[in-house]
C-alpha positions as MATLAB code, in Angstrom:
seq = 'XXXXXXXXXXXXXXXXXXXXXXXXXXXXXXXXXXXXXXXXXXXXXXXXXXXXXXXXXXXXXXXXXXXXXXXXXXXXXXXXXXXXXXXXXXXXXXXXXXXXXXXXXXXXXXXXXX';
ca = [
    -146.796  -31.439  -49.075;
    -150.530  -31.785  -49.280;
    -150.145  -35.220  -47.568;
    -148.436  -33.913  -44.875;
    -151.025  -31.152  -44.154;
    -154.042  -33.542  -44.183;
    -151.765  -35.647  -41.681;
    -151.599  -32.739  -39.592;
    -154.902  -32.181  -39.762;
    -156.471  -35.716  -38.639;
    -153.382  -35.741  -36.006;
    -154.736  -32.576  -34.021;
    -158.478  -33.700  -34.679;
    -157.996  -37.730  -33.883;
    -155.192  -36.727  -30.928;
    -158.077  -34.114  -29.498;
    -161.377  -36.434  -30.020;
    -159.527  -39.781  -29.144;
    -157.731  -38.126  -26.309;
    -160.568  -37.080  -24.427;
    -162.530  -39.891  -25.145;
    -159.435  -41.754  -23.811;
    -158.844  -40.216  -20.703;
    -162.560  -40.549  -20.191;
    -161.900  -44.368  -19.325;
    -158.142  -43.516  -16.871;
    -159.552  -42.577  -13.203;
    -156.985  -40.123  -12.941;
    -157.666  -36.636  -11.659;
    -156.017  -33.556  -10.849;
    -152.313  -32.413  -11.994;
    -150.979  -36.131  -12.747;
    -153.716  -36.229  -15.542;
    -152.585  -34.162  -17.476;
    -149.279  -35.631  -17.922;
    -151.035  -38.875  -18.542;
    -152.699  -36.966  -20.916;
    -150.156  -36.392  -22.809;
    -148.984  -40.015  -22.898;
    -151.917  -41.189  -24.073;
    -152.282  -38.108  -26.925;
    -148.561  -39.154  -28.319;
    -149.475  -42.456  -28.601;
    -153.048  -41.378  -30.190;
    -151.057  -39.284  -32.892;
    -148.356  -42.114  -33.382;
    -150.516  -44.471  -34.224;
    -152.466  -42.445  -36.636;
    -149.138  -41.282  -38.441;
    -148.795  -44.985  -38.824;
    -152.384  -45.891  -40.169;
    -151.659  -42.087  -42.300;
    -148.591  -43.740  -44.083;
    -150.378  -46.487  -45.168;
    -153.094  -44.580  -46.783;
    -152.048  -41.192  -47.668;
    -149.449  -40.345  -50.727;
    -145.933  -38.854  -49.786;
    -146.231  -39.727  -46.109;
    -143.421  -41.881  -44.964;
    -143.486  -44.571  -41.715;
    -143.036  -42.809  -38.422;
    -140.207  -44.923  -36.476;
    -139.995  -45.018  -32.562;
    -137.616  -41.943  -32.595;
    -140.775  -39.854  -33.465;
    -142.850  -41.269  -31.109;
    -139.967  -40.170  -28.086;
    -139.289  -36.540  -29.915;
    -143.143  -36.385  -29.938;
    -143.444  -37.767  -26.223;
    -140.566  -35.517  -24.737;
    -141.294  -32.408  -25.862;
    -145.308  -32.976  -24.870;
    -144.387  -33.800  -21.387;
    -142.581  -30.349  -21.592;
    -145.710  -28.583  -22.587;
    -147.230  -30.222  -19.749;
    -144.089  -29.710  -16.932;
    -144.435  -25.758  -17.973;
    -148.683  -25.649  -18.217;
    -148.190  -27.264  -14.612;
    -145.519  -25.478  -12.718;
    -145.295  -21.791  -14.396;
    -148.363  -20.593  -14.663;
    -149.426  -20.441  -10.907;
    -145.997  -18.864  -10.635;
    -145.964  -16.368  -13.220;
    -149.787  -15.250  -13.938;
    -149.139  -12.562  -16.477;
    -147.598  -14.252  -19.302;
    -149.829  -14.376  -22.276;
    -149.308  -18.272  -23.096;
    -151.188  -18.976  -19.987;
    -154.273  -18.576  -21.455;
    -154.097  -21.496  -23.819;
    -155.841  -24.177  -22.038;
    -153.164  -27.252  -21.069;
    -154.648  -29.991  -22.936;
    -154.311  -28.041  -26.339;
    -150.941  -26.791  -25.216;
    -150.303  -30.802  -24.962;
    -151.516  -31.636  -28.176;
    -149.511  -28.986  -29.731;
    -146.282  -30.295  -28.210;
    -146.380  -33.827  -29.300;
    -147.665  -32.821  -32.813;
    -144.491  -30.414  -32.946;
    -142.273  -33.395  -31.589;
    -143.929  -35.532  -34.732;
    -142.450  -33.366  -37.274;
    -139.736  -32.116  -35.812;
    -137.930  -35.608  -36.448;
    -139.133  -35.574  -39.784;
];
């Protein structure tokens, strides 16, 4: 339990730091980067639930079918950060900016193959 929580933990702070530094080398701009984004965060959080495994007690070996569960449902975050807010302005999750939005979804698709 305690080794999944500090996994959680260096997943949203490496997936946030790494991310940005990241996306700070793609020449991308405008809505396509944020979808890129969250390509680049999954992989980012993958790969430090692999080096986590190795290291930490009582966390197991992520296989690919996290990495896709992690990668599908932040390229949902993104899709709906994209195209609902400008169409719907008064929903309260709009306010959360969309690259923590992204980060949220692919640490939610982590676990939620676990």
């Amino acid at each position: 339990m305690l080794g999944r929580l500090v996994l959680l933990l260096m997943q949203i702070a490496g997936g946030y730091f790494l991310g940005n530094i990241a996306m700070g080398y793609i020449p991308i701009r405008g809505d396509l980067s944020l979808f890129v984004y969250a390509v680049v965060v999954c992989v980012i959080i993958f790969l430090i639930g692999v080096v986590a495994s190795q290291i930490v007690k009582d966390v197991s070996i992520p296989s690919t079918h996290v990495l896709t569960s992690s990668l599908i449902l932040a390229l949902i975050f993104a899709l709906v950060w994209t195209f609902v807010p400008p169409l719907v302005p008064d929903i309260p999750w709009s306010k959360v900016p969309d690259r923590w939005a992204v980060l949220i979804g692919a640490v939610l698709g982590y676990f939620a193959k676990r």
